[in-house]
C-alpha positions in Angstrom: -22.6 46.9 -30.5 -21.0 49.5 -32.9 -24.0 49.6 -35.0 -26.3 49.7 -32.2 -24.6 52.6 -31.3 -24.7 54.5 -34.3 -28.5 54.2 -34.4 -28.2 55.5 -30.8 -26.4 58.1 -32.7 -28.3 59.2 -35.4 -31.7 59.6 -32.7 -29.2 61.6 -30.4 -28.1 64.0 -33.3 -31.6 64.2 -35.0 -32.9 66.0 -32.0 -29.9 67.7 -31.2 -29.7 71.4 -32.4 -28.5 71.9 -35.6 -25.5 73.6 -35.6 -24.3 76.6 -38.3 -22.8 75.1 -41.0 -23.3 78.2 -43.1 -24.6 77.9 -46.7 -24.8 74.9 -47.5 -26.4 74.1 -51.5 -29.9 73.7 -51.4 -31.6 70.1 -50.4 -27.6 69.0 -49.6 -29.1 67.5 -46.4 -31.4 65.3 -48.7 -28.2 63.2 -50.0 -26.9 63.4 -46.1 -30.4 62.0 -44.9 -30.0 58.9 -48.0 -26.3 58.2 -46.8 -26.5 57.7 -43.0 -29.9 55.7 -43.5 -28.5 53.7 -46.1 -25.0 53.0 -43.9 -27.2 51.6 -41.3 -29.2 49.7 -43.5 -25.5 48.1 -44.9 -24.4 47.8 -41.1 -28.0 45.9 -41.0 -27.0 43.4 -44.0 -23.6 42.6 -42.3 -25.8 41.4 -39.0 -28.6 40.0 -40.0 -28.3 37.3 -42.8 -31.6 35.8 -43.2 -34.5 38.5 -45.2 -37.0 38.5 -42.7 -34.7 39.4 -39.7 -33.6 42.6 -42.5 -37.2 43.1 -43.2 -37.7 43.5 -39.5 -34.8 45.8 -39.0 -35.3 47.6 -42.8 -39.0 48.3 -40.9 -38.3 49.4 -37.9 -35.2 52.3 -39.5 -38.1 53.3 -41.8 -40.5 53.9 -39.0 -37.2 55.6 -36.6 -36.2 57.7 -39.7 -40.4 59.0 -39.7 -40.9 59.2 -36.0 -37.8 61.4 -36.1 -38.9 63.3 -38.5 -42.3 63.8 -36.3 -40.4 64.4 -33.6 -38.0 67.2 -34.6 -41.6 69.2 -35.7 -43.3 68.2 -32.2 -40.0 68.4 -29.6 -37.7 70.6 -30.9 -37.6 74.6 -31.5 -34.4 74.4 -33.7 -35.6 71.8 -36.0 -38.6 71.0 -38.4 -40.7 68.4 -40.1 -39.7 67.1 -43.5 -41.2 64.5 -45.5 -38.5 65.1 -47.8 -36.1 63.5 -45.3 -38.5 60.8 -44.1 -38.6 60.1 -47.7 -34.7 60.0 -48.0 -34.5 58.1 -45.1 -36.6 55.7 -46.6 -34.8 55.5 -50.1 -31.7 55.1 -48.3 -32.7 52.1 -45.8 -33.8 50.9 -49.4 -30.3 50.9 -51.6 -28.5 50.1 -47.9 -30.9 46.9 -47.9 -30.1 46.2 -51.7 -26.3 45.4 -50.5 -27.4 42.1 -49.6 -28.2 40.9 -52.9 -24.2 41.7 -54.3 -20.9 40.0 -53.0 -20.8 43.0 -50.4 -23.2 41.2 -48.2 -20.5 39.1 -46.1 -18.0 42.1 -46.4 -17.3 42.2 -42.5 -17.3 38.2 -42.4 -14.5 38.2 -44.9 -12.8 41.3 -43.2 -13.0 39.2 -39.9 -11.6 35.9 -41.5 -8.5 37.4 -42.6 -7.3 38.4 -38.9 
């Protein structure tokens, strides 16, 4: 449910409108974009144990993180299209995937076993 809702999230504040943050260094929403794609791709791995069920859900964060991307430039006035991000997005759902082939994979199992 908690990662369900932070996918919920992420839609919900990707069409929000942005709010002033001041100057910020250029392209610093690039890593931002990378880091909360890859956390739900991680959130993914501790779910989903089998590779074609992640496959499925790496997909379908890819495709969210583009058709966000589309949609900021076609629904919003505050916000714009960048490939840059979709790309970003993309690398992160990547390296978030990539958890499941280290020891971090059944992080929340062992987490859960020690209650």
């Amino acid at each position: 449910m908690l990662w369900c809702m932070a996918v919920a999230s992420v839609v919900v504040l990707s069409l929000m409108p942005m709010p002033d943050l001041g100057e910020l260094p250029e392209h610093s929403d690039k890593f931002e974009h990378f880091l909360t794609y890859a956390l739900l791709a991680c959130g993914a791995v501790q779910l989903y144990p089998r590779w074609r069920s992640l496959l499925v859900v790496g997909v379908a964060l890819v495709l969210m993180g583009i058709g966000l991307e589309y949609a900021q430039g076609a629904l919003t006035s505050t916000r714009m299209m960048d490939r840059a991000d979709a790309l970003a997005n993309t690398l992160g759902v990547i390296a978030g995937l990539a958890i499941q082939l280290t020891p971090l994979r059944d992080a929340l199992l062992r987490f859960d076993s020690r209650r």
